[in-house]
C-alpha positions, 0 to 999 in steps of 0.5 A: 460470496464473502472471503475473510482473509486472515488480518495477517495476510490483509496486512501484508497485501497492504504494506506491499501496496503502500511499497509499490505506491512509493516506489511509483511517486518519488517522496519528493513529488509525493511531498509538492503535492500533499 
């Protein structure tokens, strides 16, 4: 079974996820190992 979800909540999912992330790995961490 497949759901669509509309672009605008995708984006939302997204953008939380990405926040979340940052909010885990501090910049300058992020930064050493990139």
């Amino acid at each position: 079974m497949t759901v669509i979800i509309p672009k605008e909540v995708y984006l939302t999912i997204v953008a939380a996820t990405v926040r979340y992330a940052n909010a885990r790995i501090p910049r300058d961490d992020w930064l050493e190992v990139s």
